[in-house]
RODO-271899 format. One record per atom (N, C-alpha, C): residue number from 1; chain; x, y, z. Coordinates in nm, 3 decimals, padded with zeros to 5 digits, always signed. Example, Ala and Ser with C-alpha at 12.3 -4.5 7.8 and 13.67 -1.06 7.14 Angstrom:
SITE seq mol      c1      c2      c3
SITE   1   A +01.319 -00.569 +00.780
SITE   1   A +01.230 -00.450 +00.780
SITE   1   A +01.320 -00.330 +00.780
SITE   2   A +01.285 -00.225 +00.708
SITE   2   A +01.367 -00.106 +00.714
SITE   2   A +01.290 +00.003 +00.787
END
This chain:
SITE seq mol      c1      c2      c3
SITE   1   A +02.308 -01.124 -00.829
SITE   1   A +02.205 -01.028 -00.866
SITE   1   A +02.142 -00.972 -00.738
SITE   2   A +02.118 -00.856 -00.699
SITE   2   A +02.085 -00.735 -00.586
SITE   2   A +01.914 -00.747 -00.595
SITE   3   A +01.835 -00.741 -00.515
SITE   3   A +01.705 -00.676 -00.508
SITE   3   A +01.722 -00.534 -00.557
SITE   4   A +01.575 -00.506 -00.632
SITE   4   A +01.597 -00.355 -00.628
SITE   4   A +01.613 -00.278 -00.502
SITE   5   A +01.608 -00.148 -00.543
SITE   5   A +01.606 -00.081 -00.438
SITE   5   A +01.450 -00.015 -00.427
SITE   6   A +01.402 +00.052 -00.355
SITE   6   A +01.282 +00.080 -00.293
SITE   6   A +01.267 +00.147 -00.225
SITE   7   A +01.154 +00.284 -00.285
SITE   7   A +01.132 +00.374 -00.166
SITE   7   A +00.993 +00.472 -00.218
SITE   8   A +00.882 +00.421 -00.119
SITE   8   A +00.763 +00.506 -00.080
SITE   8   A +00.796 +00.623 -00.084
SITE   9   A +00.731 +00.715 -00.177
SITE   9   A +00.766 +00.905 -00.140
SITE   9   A +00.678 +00.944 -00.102
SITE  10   A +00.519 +00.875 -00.119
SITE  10   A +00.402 +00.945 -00.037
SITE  10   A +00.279 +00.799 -00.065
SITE  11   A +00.221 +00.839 +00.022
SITE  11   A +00.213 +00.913 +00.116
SITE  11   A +00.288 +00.889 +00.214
SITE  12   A +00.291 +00.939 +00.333
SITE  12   A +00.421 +00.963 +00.476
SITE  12   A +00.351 +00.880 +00.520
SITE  13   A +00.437 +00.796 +00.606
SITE  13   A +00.473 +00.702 +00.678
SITE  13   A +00.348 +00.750 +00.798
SITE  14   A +00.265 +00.651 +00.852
SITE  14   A +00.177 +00.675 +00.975
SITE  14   A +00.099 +00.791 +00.980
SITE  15   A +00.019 +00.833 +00.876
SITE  15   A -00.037 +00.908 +00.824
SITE  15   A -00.220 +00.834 +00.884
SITE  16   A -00.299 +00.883 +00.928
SITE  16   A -00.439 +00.843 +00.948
SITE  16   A -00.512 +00.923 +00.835
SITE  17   A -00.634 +00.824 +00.804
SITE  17   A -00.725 +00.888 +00.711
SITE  17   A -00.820 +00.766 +00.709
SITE  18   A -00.943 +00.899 +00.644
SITE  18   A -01.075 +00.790 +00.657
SITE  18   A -01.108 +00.657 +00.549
SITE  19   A -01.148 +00.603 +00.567
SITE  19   A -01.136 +00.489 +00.418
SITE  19   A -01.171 +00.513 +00.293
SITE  20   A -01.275 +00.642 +00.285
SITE  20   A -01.320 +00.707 +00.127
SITE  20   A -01.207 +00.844 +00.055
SITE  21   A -01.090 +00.904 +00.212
SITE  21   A -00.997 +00.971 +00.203
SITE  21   A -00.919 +00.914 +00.048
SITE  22   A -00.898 +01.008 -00.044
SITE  22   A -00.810 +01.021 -00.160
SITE  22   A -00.666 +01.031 -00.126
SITE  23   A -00.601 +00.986 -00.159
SITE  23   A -00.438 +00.996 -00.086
SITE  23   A -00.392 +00.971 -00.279
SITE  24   A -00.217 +01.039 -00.284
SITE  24   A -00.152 +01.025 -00.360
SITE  24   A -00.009 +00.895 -00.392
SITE  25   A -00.078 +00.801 -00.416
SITE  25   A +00.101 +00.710 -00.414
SITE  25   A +00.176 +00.722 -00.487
SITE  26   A +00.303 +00.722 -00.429
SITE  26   A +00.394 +00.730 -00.540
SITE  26   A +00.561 +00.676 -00.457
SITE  27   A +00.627 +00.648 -00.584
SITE  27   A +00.786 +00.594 -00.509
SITE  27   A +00.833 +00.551 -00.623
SITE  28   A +01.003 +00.497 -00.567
SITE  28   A +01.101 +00.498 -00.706
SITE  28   A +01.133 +00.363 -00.685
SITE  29   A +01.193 +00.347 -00.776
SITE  29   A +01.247 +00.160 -00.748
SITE  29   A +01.344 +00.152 -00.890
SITE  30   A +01.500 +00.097 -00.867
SITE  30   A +01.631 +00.156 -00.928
SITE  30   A +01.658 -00.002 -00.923
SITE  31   A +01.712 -00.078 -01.023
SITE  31   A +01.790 -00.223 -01.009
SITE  31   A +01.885 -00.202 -01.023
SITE  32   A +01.997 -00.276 -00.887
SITE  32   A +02.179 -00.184 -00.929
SITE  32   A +02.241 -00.262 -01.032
SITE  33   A +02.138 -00.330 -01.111
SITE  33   A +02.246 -00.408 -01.233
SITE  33   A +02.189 -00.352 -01.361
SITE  34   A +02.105 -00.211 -01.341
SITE  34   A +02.070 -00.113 -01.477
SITE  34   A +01.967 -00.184 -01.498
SITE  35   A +01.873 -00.294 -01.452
SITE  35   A +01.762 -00.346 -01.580
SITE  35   A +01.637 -00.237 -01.540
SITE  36   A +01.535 -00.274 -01.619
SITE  36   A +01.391 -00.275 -01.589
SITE  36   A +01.352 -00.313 -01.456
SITE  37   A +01.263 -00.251 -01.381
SITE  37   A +01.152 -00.290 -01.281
SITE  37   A +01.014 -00.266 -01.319
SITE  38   A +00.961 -00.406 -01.261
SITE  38   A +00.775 -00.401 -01.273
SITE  38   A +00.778 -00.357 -01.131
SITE  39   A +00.669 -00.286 -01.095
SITE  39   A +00.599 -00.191 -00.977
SITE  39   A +00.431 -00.282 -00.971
SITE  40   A +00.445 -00.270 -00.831
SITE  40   A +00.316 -00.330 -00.796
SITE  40   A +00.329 -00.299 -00.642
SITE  41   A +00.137 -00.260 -00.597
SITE  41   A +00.098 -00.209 -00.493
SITE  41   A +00.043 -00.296 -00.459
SITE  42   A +00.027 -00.313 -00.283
SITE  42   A -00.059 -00.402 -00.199
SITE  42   A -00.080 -00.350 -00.110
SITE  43   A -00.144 -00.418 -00.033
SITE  43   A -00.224 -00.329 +00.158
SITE  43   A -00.283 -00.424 +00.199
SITE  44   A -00.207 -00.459 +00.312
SITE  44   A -00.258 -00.554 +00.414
SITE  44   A -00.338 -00.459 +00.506
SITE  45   A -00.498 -00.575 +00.534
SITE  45   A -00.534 -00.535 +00.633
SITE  45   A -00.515 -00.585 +00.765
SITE  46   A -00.566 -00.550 +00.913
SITE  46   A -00.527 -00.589 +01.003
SITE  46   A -00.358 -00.633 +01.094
SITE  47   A -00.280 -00.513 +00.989
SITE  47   A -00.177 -00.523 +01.013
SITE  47   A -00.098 -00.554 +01.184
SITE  48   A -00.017 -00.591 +01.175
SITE  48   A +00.041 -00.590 +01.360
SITE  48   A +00.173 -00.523 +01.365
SITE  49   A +00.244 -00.387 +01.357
SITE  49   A +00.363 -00.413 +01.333
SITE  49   A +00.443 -00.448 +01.400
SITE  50   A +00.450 -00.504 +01.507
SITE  50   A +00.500 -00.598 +01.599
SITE  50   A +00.527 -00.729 +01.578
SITE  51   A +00.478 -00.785 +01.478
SITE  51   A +00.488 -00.935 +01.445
SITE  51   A +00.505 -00.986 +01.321
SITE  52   A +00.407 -00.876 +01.234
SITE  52   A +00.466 -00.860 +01.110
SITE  52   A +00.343 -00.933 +01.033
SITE  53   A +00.250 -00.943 +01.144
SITE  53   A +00.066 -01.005 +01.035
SITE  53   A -00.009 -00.957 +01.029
SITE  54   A -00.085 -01.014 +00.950
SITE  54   A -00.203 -00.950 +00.882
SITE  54   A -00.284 -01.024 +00.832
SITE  55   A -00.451 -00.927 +00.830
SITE  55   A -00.552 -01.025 +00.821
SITE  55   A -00.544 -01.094 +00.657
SITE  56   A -00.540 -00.974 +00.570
SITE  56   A -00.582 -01.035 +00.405
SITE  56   A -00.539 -00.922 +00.327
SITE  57   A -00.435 -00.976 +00.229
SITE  57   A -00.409 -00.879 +00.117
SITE  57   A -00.490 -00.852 +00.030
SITE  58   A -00.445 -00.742 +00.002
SITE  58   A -00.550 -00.694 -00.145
SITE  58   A -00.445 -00.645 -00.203
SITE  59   A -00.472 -00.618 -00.377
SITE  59   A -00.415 -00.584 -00.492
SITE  59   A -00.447 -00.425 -00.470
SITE  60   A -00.344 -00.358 -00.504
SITE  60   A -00.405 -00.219 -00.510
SITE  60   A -00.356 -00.157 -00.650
SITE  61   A -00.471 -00.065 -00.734
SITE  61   A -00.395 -00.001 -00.824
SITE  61   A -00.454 +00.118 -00.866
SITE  62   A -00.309 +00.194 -00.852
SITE  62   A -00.396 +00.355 -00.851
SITE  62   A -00.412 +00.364 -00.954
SITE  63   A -00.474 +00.532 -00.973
SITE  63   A -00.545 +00.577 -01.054
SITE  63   A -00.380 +00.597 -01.196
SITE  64   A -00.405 +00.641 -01.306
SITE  64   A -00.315 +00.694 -01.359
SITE  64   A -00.246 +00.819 -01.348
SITE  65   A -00.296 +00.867 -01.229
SITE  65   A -00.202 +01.030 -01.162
SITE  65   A -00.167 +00.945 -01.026
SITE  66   A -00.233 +00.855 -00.963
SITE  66   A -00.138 +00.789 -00.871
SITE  66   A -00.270 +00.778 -00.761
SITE  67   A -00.348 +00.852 -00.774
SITE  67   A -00.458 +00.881 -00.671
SITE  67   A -00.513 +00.719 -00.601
SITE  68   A -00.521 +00.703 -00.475
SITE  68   A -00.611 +00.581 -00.469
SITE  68   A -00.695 +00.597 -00.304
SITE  69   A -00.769 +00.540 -00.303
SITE  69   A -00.864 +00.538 -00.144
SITE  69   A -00.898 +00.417 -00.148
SITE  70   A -00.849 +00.403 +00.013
SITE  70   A -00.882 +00.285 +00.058
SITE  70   A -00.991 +00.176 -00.027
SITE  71   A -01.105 +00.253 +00.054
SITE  71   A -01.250 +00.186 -00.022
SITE  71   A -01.309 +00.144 -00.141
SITE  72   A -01.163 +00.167 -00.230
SITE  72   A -01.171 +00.126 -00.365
SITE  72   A -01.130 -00.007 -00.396
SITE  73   A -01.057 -00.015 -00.311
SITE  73   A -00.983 -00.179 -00.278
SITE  73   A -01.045 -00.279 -00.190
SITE  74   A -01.076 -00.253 -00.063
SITE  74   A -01.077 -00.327 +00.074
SITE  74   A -01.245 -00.305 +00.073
SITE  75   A -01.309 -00.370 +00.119
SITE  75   A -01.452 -00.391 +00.119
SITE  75   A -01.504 -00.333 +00.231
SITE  76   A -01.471 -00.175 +00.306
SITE  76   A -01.533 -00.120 +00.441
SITE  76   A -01.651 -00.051 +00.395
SITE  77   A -01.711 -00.074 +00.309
SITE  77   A -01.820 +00.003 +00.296
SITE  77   A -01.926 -00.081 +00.238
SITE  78   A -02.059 -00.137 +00.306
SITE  78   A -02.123 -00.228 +00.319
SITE  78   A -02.296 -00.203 +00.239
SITE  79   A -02.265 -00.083 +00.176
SITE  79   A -02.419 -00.036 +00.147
SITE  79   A -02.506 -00.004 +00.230
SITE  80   A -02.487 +00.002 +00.350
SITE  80   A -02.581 +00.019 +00.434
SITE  80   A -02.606 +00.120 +00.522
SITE  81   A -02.499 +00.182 +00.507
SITE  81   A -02.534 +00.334 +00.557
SITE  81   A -02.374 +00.313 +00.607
SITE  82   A -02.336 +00.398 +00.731
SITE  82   A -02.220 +00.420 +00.823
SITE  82   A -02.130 +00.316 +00.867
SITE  83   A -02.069 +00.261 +00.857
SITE  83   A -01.947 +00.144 +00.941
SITE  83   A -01.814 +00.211 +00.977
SITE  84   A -01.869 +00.205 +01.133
SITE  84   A -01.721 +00.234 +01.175
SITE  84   A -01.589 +00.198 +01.167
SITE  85   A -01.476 +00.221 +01.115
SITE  85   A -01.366 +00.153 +01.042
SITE  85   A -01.254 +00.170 +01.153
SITE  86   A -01.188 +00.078 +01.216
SITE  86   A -01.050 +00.107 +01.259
SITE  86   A -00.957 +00.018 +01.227
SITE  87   A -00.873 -00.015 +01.147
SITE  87   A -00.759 -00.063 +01.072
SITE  87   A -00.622 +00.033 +01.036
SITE  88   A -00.560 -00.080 +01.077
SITE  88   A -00.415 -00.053 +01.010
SITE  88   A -00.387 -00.131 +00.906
SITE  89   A -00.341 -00.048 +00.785
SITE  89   A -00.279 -00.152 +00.695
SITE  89   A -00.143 -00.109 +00.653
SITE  90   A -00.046 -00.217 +00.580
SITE  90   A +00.062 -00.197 +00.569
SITE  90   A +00.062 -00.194 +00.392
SITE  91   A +00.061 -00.051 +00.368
SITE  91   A +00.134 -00.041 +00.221
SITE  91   A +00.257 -00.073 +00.169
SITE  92   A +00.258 -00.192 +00.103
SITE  92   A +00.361 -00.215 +00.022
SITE  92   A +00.380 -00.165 -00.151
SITE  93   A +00.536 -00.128 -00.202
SITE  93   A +00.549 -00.096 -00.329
SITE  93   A +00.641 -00.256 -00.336
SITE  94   A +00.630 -00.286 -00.411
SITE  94   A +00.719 -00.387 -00.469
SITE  94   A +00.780 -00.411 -00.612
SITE  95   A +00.892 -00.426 -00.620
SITE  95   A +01.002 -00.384 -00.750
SITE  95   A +01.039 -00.506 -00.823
SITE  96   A +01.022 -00.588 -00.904
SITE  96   A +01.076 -00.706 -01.006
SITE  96   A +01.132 -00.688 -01.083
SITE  97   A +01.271 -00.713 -01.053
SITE  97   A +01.403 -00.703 -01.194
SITE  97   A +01.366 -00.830 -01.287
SITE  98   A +01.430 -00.821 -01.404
SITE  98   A +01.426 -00.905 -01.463
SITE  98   A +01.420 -01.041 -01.486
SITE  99   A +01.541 -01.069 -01.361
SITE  99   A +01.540 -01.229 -01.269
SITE  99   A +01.474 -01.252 -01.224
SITE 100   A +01.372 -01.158 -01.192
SITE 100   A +01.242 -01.198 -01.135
SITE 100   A +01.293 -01.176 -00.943
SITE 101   A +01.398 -01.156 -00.889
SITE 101   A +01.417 -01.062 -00.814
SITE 101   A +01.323 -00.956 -00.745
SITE 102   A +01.316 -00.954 -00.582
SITE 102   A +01.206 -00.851 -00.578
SITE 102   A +01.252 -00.758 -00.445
SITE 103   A +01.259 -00.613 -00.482
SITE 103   A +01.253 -00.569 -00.369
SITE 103   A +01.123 -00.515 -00.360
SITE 104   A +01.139 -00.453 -00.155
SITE 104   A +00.996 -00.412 -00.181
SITE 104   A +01.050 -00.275 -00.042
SITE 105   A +00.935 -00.161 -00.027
SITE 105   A +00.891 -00.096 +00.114
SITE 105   A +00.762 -00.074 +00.145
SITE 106   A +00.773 -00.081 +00.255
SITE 106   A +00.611 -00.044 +00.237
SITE 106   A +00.630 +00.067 +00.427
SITE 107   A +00.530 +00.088 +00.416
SITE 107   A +00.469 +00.216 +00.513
SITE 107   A +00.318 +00.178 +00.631
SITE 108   A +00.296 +00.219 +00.696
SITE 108   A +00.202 +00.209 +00.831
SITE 108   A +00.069 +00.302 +00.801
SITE 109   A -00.086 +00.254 +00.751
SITE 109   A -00.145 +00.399 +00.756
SITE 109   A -00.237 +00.376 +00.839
SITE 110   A -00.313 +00.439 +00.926
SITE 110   A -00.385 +00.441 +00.988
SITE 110   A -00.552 +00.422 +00.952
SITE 111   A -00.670 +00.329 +00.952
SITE 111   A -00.761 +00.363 +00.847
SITE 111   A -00.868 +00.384 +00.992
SITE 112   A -00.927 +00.551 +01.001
SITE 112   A -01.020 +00.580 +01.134
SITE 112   A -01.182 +00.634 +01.046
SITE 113   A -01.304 +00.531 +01.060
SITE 113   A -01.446 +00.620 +01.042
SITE 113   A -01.475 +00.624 +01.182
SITE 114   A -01.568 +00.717 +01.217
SITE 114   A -01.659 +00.713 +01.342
SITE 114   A -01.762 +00.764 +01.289
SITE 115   A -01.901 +00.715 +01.319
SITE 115   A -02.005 +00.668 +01.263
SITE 115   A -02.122 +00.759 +01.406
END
């Protein structure tokens, strides 16, 4: 049995935006033995892509047109007025065939406030 296959269509790869920025997700995910795939989003923060770590996952789940921002997920916004944000996180899509099988891709985004 194959991992699915997997592929981010948006947003683009190394893309910067602010943490309240609206962005669109979306991507396909195909199992080469014809079954079903479950879809599920994540975003590491404090990504390294050099090493391949990160500080703490979060669950991500867009809107039902696909829409999602950062700050809906990840806790950069403190009530308190302005916090300057600089993070990378690594968006992952991830694909579960039936076997429970998983592929996954994920993408680099840039997260910039200046305050």
């Amino acid at each position: 049995n194959l991992p699915p296959v997997v592929n981010i269509t948006k947003p683009q790869n190394g893309i910067s935006i602010g943490p309240d920025t609206v962005i669109e997700l979306a991507g396909t995910a195909t199992d080469p033995e014809g079954g079903s795939v479950t879809l599920s989003w994540d975003a590491t923060t404090g990504y390294n892509p050099e090493t391949g770590a990160g500080s703490q996952i979060y669950t991500v789940t867009p809107s039902a047109t696909g829409e999602w921002k950062p700050s809906d997920t990840i806790p950069y916004n403190n009530g308190t007025g302005c916090i300057e944000v600089d993070d990378t996180l690594r968006l992952r899509l991830k694909a579960t065939d039936p076997q429970s099988i998983e592929g996954q891709d994920f993408i680099i985004i840039k997260i910039l406030r200046f305050c």
